[in-house]
C-alpha angles and dihedrals in degrees: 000000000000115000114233129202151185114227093307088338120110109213155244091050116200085244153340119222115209114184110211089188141355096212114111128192092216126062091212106188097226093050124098087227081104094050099045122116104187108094114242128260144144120258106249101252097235092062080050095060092040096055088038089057090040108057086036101055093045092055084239090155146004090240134004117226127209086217145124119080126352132021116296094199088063089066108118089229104028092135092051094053091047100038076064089049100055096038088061087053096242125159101248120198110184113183117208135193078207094225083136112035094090081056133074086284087060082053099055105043088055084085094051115090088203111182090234142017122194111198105189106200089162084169113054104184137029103268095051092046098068082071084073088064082220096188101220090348111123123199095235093048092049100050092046089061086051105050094041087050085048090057099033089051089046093059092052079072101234123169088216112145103235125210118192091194116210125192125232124209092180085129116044114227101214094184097063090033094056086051105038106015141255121343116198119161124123098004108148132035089245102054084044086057092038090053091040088056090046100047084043093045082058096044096045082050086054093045098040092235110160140154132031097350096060087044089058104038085052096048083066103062078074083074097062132101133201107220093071132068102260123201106176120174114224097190144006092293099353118092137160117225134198128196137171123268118254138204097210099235094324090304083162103039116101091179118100105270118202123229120266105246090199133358142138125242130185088220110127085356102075101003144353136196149231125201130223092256089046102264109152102214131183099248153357089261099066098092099174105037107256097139098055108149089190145311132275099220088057099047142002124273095254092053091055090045090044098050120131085231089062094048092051083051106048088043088052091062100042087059087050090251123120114220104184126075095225097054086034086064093034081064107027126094149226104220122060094229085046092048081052112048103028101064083059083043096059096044096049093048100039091043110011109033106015093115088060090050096043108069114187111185133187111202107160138067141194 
């Protein structure tokens, strides 16, 4: 089969994020909100239906995913952007921290068969909630407006895959914990397995699965372990997922942090961004833009994507070796046995071992 690409991009990519705004109605603690520098703002919604097009049009991605910093659903004009989405046909993931789907924008999605949804929950009990810094939001009030959305956009009858996201501390990130305070979410196997039992409890209640299949989906959680990325689905479309907390390139480290003198990235291999002013950045991690190959007002899609920067780039990983300084400190260390093993770390578990860290389980059937 012919390879196809984009500029230096070979496509289809998994996904795109577009961010149609970096404002967020939580402070979560864990999150880089509190370390950008960028000032906050909403993309306009005619660059959102021209990227949208765009990237569409030009089979850039299998799906495209509101999705970066902030909370889509705040933008002013959110529906309007996706009422375009979905009239091109396009495969929309839009990923929520759910504040408002127990509000009037739960409502109105309910009416929106979107290809993906992206709860993220993060915190999954009441102590661990007051991380998210929620304002008036209580714990029991918000997942209350999740878990009715949840069953209200089930009987609409939608084939959206849907993600509850769940957050693991297994291993401890000093750098952001000696800045903002502890972090303790998902930090053993058997409080993974306990709040697994728990989440898939709610959503058997919802489901009115009983007997001995619940018995035996949830049997299977036993068989769960905290130190991979877990995605289990729960039920047919409908998974929870874990993943490791991360520090988004030592956006909290005020310590000197060495170069990575090697390393491997996703970013424009699986996926790119675009930020709500029209940056293109590498990844999804890059919270601030630093890594803006150029603007979209300034110049198409395929020219960013073509530049000789992002070759250089792109060649650089596939050699192991990061180019840009960005994505040299994201991957870098502060420690010189960490400099020196976790260059080889990253390498072995993104392109070696990935399949042993990623754990995807099925524990549930019709």
């Amino acid at each position: 089969m012919t390879k196809q690409f984009f500029g230096h991009i070979k496509i289809p990519l998994q996904r795109v994020h577009i961010e149609l705004t970096n404002i967020c109605d939580f402070n979560c603690r864990f999150c880089p909100k509190s370390q950008m520098t960028r000032p906050f703002g909403y993309m306009a919604p005619d660059l959102a239906k021209r990227l949208i097009s765009e990237v569409w049009d030009n089979g850039l991605c299998e799906k495209i995913t509101f999705h970066v910093m902030g909370e889509p659903t705040l933008h002013p004009d959110f529906f309007d952007i996706l009422d375009h989405a979905q009239t091109k046909g396009v495969n929309v993931g839009l990923t929520t921290n759910g504040s408002g789907l127990g509000g009037p924008i739960g409502d109105r999605l309910l009416d929106y068969p979107l290809y993906q949804l992206d709860i993220s929950i993060q915190t999954p009990d009441k102590a661990s909630f007051a991380l998210r810094r929620a304002g008036s939001l209580s714990f029991e009030r918000y997942i209350e407006g999740v878990l009715n959305f949840f069953s209200s956009y089930l009987g609409k009858g939608h084939s959206t895959l849907i993600k509850f996201r769940f957050m693991n501390t297994r291993i401890p990130k000093k750098g952001l914990e000696r800045k903002k305070g502890p972090v303790r979410l998902i930090s053993s196997t058997s409080e993974l397995r306990d709040i697994f039992r728990f989440w898939a409890g709610k959503i058997y209640d919802i489901l009115s699965v009983d007997g001995d299949k619940r018995t035996a989906a949830l049997s299977k959680i036993n068989g769960l372990v905290s130190y991979k990325w877990n995605v289990v689905e729960v039920y047919p479309n409908v998974s929870f997922e874990t993943y490791m907390l991360n520090e988004w390139g030592h956006a909290f480290d005020d310590a000197e942090v060495r170069d990575a003198w090697a390393g491997y990235c996703f970013g424009m291999r699986d996926h790119f961004s675009v930020l709500y002013n029209g940056d293109v950045t590498l990844c999804c991690i890059d919270y601030d833009g630093k890594t803006a190959m150029g603007n979209v007002d300034d110049y198409s899609l395929e020219q960013i994507l073509s530049s000789d920067r992002l070759g250089r780039i792109i060649d650089g990983f596939k050699r192991l070796r990061p180019v840009h300084p960005y994505c040299k400190r994201c991957l870098g260390s502060r420690t010189m046995i960490s400099w020196l093993l976790k260059p080889i770390g990253s390498v072995l578990a993104l392109k070696v071992f990935r399949p042993f860290f990623y754990k995807r389980t099925k524990i549930f059937k019709l």
